[in-house]
LOBA-591052 format. One record per atom (N, C-alpha, C): residue number from 1; residue in three letters; x, y, z. Coordinates in Angstrom, 2 decimals. Atoms other than C-alpha are relative to their C-alpha. Last residue first. Layout:
# LOBA-591052
site seq:NUM; type:ALA; X:X; Y:Y; Z:Z
...
This chain:
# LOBA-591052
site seq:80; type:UNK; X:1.12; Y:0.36; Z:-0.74
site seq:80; type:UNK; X:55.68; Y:262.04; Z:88.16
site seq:80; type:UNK; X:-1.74; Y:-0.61; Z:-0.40
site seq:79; type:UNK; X:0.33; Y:1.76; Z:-0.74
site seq:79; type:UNK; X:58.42; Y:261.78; Z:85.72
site seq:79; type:UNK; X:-0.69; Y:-0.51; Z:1.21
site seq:78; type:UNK; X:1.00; Y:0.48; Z:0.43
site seq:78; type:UNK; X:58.22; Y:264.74; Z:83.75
site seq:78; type:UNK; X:-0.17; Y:-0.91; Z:0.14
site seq:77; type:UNK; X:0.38; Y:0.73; Z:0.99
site seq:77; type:UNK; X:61.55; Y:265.89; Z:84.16
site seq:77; type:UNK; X:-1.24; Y:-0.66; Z:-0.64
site seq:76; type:UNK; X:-0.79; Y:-0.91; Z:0.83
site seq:76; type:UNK; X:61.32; Y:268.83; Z:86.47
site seq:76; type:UNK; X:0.35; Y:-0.74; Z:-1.55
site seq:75; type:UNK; X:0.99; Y:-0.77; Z:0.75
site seq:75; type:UNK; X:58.69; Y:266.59; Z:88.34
site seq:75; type:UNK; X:0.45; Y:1.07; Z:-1.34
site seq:74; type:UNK; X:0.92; Y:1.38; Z:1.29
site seq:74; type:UNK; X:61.40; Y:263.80; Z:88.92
site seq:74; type:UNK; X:-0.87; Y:0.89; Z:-0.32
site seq:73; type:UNK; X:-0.65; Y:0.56; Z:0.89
site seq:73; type:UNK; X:63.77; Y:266.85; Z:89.97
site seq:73; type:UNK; X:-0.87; Y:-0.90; Z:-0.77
site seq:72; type:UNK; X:-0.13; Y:-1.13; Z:0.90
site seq:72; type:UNK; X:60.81; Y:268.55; Z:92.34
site seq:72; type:UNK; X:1.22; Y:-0.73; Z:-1.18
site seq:71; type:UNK; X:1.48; Y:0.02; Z:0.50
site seq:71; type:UNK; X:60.18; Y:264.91; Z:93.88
site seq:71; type:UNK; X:0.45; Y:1.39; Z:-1.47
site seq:70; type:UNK; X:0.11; Y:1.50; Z:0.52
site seq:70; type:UNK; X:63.91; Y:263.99; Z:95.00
site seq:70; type:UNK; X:-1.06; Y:0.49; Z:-1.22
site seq:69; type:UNK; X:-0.98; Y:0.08; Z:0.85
site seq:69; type:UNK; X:64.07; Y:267.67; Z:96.58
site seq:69; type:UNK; X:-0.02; Y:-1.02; Z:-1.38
site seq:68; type:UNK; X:0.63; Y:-0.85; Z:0.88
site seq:68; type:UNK; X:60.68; Y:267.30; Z:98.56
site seq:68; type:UNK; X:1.28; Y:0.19; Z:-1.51
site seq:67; type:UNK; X:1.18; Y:0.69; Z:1.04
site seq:67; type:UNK; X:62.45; Y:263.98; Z:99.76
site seq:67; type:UNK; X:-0.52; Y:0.95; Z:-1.06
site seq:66; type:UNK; X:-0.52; Y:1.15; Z:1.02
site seq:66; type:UNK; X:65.80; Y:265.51; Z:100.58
site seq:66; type:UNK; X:-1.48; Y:-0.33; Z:-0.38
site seq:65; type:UNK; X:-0.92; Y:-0.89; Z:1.30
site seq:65; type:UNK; X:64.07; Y:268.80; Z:102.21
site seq:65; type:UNK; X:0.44; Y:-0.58; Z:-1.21
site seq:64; type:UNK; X:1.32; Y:-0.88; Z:0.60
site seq:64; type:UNK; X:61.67; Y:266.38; Z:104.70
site seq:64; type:UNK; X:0.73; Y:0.58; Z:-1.23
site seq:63; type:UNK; X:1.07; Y:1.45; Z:1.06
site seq:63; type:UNK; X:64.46; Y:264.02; Z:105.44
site seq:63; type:UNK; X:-0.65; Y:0.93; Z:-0.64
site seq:62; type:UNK; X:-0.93; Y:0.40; Z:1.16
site seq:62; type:UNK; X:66.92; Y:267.51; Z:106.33
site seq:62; type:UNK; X:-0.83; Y:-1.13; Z:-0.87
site seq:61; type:UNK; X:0.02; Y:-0.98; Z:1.37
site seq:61; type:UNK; X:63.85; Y:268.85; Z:108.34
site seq:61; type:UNK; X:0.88; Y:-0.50; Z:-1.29
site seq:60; type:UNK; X:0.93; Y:0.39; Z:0.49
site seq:60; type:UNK; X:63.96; Y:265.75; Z:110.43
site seq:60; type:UNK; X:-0.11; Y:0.72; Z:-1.50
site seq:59; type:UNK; X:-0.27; Y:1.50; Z:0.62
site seq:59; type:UNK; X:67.70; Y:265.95; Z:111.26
site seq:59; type:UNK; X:-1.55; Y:-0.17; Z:-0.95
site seq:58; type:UNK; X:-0.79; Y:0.00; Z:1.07
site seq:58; type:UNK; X:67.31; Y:269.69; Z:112.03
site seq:58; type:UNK; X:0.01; Y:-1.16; Z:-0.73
site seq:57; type:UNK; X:0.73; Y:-0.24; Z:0.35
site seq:57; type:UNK; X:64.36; Y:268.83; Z:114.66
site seq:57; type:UNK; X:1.04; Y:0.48; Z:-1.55
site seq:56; type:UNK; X:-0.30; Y:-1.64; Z:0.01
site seq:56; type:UNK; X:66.89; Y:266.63; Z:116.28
site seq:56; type:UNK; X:-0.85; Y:0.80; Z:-1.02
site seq:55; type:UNK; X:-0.68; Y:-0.77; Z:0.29
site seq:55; type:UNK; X:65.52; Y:262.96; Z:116.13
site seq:55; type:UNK; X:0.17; Y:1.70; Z:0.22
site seq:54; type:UNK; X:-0.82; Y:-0.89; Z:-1.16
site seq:54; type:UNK; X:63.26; Y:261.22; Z:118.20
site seq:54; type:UNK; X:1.23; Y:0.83; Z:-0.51
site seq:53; type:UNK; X:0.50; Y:-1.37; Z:-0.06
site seq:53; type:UNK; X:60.77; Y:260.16; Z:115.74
site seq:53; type:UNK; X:0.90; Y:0.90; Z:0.86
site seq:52; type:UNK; X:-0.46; Y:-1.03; Z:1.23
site seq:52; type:UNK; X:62.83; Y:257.11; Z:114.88
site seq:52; type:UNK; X:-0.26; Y:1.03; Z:0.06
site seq:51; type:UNK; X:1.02; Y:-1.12; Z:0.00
site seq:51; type:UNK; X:61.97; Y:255.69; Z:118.29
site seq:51; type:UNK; X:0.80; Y:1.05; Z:-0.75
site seq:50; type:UNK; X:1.82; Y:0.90; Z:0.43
site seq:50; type:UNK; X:64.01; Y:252.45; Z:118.39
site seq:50; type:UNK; X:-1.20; Y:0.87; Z:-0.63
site seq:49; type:UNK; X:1.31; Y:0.98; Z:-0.73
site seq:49; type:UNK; X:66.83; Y:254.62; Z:117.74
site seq:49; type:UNK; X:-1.02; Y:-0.44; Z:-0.17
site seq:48; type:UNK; X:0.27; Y:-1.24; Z:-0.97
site seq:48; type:UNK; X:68.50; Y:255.94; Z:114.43
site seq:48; type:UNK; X:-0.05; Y:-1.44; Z:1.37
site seq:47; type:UNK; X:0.29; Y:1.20; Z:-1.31
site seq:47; type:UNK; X:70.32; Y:253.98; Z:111.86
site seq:47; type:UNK; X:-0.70; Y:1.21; Z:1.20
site seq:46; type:UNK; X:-0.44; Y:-0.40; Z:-1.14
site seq:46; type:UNK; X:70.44; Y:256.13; Z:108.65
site seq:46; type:UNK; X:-0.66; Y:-0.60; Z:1.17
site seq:45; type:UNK; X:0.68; Y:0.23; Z:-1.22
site seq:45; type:UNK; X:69.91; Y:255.46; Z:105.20
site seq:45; type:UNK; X:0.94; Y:0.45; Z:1.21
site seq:44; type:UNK; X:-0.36; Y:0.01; Z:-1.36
site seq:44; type:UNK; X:70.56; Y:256.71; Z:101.74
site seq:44; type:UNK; X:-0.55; Y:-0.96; Z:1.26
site seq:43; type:UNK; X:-0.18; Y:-1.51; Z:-0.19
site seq:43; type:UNK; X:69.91; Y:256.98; Z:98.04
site seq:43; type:UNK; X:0.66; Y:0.01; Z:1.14
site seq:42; type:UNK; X:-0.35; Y:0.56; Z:-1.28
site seq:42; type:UNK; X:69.66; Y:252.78; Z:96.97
site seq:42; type:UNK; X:0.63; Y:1.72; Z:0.55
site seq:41; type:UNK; X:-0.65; Y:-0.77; Z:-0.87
site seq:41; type:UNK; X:68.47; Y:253.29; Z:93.55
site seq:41; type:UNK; X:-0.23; Y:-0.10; Z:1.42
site seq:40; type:UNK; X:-0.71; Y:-0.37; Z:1.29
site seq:40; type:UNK; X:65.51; Y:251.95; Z:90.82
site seq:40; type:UNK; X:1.65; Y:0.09; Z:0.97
site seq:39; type:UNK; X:-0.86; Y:-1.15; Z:-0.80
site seq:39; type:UNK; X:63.27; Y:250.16; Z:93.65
site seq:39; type:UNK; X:1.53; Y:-0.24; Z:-1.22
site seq:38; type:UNK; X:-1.51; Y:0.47; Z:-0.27
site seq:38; type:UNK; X:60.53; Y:248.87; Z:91.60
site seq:38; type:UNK; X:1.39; Y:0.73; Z:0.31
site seq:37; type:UNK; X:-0.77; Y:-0.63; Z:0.25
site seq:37; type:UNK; X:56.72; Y:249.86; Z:91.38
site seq:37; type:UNK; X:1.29; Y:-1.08; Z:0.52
site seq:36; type:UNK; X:-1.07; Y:0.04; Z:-0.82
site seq:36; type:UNK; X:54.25; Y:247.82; Z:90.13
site seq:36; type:UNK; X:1.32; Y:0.83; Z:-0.12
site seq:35; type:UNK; X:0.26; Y:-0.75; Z:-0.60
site seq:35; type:UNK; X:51.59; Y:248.28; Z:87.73
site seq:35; type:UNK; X:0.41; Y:0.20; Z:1.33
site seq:34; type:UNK; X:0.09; Y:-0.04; Z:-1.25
site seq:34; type:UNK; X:53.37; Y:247.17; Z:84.88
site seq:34; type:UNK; X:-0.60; Y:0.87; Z:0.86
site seq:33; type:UNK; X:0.20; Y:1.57; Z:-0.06
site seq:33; type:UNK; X:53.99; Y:247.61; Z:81.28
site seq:33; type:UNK; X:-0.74; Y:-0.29; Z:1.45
site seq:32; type:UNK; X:1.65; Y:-0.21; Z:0.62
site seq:32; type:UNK; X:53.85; Y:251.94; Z:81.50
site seq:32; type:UNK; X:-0.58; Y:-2.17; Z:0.15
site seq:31; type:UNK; X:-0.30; Y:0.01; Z:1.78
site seq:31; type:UNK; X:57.22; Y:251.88; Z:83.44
site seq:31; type:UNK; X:-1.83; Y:-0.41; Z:0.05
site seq:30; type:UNK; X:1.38; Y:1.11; Z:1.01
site seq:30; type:UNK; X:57.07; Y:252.20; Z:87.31
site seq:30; type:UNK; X:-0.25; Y:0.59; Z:-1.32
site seq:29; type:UNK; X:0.69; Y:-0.51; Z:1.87
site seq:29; type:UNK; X:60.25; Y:253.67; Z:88.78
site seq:29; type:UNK; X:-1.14; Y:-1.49; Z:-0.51
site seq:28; type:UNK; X:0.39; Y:1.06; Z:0.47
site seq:28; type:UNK; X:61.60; Y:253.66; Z:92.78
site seq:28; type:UNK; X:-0.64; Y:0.45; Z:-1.37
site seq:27; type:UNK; X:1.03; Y:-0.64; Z:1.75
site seq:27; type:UNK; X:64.04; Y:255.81; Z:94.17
site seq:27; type:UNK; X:-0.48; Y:-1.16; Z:0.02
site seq:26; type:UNK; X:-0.58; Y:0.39; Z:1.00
site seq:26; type:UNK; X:65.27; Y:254.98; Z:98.13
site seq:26; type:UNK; X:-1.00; Y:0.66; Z:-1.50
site seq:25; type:UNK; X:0.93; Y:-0.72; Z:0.99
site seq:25; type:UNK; X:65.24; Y:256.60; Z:101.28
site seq:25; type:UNK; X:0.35; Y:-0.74; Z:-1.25
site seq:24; type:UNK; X:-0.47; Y:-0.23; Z:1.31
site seq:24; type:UNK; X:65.94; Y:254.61; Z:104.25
site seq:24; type:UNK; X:-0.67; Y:0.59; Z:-1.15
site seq:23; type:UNK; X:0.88; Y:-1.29; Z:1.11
site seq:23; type:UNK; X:65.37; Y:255.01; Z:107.99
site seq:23; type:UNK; X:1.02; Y:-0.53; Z:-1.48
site seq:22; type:UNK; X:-0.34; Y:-0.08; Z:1.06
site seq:22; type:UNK; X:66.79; Y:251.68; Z:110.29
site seq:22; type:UNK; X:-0.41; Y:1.06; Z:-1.10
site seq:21; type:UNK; X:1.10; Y:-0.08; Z:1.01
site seq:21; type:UNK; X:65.73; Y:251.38; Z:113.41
site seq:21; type:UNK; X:0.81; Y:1.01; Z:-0.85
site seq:20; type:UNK; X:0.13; Y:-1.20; Z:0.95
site seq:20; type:UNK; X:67.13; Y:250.49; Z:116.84
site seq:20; type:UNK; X:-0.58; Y:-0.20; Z:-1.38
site seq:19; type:UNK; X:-0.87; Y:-0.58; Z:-0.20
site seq:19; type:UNK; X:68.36; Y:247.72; Z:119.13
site seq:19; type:UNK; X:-0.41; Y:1.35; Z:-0.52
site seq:18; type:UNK; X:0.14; Y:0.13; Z:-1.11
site seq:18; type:UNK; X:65.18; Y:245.33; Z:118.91
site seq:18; type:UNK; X:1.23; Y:1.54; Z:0.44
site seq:17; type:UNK; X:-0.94; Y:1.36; Z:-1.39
site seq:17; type:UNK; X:64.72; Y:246.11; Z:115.71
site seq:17; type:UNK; X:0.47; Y:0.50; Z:0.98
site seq:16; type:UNK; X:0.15; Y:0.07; Z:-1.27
site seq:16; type:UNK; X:62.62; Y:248.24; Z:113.06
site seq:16; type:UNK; X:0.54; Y:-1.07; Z:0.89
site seq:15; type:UNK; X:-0.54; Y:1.19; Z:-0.49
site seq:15; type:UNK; X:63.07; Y:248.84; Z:109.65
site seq:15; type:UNK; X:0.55; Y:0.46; Z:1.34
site seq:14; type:UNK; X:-0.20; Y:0.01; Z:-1.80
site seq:14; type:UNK; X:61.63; Y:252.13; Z:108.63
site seq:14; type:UNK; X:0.01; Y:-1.99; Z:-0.08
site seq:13; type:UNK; X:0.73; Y:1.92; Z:-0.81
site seq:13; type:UNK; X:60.69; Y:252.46; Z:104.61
site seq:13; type:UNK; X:0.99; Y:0.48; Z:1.53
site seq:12; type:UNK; X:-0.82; Y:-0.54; Z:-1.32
site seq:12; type:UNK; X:60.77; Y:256.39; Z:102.63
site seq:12; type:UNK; X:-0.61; Y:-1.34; Z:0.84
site seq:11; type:UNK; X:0.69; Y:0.81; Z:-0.78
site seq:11; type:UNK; X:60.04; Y:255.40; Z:98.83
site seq:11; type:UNK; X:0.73; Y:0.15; Z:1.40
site seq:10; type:UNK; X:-1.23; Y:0.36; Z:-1.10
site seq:10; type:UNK; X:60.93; Y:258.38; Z:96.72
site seq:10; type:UNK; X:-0.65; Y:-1.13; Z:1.17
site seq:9; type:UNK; X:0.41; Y:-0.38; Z:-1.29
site seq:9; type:UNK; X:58.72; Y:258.27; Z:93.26
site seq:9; type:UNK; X:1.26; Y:-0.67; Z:0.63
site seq:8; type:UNK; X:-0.59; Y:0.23; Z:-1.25
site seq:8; type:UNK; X:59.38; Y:257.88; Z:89.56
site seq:8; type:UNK; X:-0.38; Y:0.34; Z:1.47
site seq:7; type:UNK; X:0.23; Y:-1.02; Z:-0.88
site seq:7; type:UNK; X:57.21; Y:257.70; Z:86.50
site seq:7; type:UNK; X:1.07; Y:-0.23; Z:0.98
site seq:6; type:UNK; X:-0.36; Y:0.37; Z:-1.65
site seq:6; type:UNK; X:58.32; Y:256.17; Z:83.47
site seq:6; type:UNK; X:-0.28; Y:1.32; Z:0.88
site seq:5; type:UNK; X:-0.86; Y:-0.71; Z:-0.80
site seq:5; type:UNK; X:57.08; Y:256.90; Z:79.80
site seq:5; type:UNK; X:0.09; Y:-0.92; Z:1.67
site seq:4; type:UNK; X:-1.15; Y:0.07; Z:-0.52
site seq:4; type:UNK; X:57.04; Y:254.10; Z:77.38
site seq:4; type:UNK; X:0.63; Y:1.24; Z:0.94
site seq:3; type:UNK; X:-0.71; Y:1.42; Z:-0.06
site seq:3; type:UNK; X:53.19; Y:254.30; Z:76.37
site seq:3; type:UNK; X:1.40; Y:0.97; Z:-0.37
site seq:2; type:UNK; X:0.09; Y:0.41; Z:1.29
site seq:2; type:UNK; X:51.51; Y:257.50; Z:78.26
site seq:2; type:UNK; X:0.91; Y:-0.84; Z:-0.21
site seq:1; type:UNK; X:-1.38; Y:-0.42; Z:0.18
site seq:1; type:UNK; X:50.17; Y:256.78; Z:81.60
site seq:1; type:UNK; X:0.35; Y:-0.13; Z:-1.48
């Protein structure tokens, strides 16, 4: 990586409990120092059921659209 650029990526996590399950999207940025990433931004979430997969095939597409979205901007800057 070159020295002081930052890359970014969308980190997509599932938190899981007894009641239901938690989807969140967040940013994360790793600087040239480090080879760890760190969550930059707090984007969204959404409580589903236990069985996150069970959404409306609209609902999914919308994750899918937001992430690819996320990506094309950090690539538009040069931060992949």
């Amino acid at each position: 990586m070159e020295q002081g650029r930052v890359k970014r990526a969308v980190l997509v996590s599932v938190e899981v409990a007894s009641d239901g399950s938690t989807i969140s999207l967040d940013d994360v940025v790793q600087s040239n120092e480090e080879a760890t990433w760190t969550k930059a931004d707090h984007v969204t979430h959404k409580t589903v059921g236990r069985d996150f997969t069970n959404l409306p095939d609209s609902e999914l597409a919308d994750f899918g659209h937001y992430i690819l979205a996320r990506l094309s901007a950090f690539q538009s800057r040069d931060e992949l």
